[in-house]
C-alpha positions as CSV (number, residue, x, y, z in Angstrom):
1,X,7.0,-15.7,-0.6
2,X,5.8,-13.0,-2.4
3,X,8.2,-11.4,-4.9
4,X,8.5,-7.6,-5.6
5,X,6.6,-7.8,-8.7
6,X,3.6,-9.2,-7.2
7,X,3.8,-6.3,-4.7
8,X,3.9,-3.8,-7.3
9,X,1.0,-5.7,-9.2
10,X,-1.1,-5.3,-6.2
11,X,-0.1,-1.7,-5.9
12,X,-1.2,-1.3,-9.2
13,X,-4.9,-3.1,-8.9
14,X,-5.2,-1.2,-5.2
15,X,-4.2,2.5,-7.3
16,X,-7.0,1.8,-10.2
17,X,-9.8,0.5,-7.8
18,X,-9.6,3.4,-5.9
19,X,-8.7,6.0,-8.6
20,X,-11.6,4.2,-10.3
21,X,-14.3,4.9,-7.2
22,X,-13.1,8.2,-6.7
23,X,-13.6,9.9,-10.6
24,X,-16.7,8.0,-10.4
25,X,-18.2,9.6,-7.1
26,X,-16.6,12.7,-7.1
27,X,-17.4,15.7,-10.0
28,X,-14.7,17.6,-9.4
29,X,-12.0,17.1,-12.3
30,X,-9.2,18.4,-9.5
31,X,-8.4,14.9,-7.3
32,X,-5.4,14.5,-5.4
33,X,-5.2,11.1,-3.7
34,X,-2.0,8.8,-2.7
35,X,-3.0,5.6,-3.2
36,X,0.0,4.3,-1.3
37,X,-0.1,6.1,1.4
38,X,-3.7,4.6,1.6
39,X,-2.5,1.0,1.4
40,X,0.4,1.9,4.1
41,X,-2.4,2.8,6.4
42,X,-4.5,0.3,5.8
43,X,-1.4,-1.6,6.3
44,X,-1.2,-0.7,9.5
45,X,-4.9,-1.4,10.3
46,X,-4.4,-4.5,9.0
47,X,-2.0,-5.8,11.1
48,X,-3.4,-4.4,14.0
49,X,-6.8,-6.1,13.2
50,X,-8.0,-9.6,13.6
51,X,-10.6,-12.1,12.7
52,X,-12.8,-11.0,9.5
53,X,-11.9,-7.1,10.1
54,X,-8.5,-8.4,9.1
55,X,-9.2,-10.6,6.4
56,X,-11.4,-7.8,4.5
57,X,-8.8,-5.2,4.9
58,X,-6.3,-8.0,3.4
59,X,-9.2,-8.9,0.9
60,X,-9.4,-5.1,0.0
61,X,-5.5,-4.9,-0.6
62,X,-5.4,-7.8,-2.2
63,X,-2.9,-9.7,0.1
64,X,-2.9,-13.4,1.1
65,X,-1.7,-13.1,4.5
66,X,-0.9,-10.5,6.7
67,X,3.1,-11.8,6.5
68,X,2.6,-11.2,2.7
69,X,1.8,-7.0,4.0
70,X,4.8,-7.0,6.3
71,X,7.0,-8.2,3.3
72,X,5.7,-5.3,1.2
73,X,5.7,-2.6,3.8
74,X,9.5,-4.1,4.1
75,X,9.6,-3.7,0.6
76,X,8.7,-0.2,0.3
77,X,10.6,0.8,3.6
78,X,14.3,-0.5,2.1
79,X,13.2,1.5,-1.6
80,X,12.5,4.4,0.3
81,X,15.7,4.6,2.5
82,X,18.2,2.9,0.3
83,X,20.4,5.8,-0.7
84,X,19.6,7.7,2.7
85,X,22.1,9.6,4.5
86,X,23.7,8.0,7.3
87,X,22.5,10.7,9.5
88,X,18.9,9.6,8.5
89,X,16.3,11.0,5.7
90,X,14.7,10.0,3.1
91,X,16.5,8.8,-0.3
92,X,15.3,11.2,-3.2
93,X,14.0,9.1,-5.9
């Protein structure tokens, strides 16, 4: 199972590698990007994806399995919401 830690790991590899193609393509010095709302959708493509279109989305993310994305986006949904309201919203950080 994968732990929290490794999640945030692969966070952290999927943020540089794209951070990393994007100040070398672009010559702008103004970039806005969020790298995890990139690897939510990509998430989302992934699991709605199969054969080798899945595995090179899981490849790109760096995720074994696609159970190893639901456990992430699971993750990253319980951090978000933790301190919500009980009417619903987001928890502020």
């Amino acid at each position: 199972m994968t732990s929290i830690c490794e999640s945030n790991t692969n966070q952290e590899n999927f943020s540089l590698c794209v951070a990393k193609q994007l100040f070398s393509l672009e010559k702008s010095d103004n970039i806005v990007f969020s790298p995890l709302s990139l690897q939510v959708v990509l998430s989302i493509i992934a699991a709605g994806s199969k054969g080798p279109t899945q595995q090179q989305i899981l490849d790109f993310l760096d995720f074994k399995s696609i159970n190893h994305v639901n456990l992430f986006v699971s993750q990253l949904v319980s951090i978000i919401l933790k301190d919500a309201a009980p009417a619903g919203g987001l928890a502020f950080l």
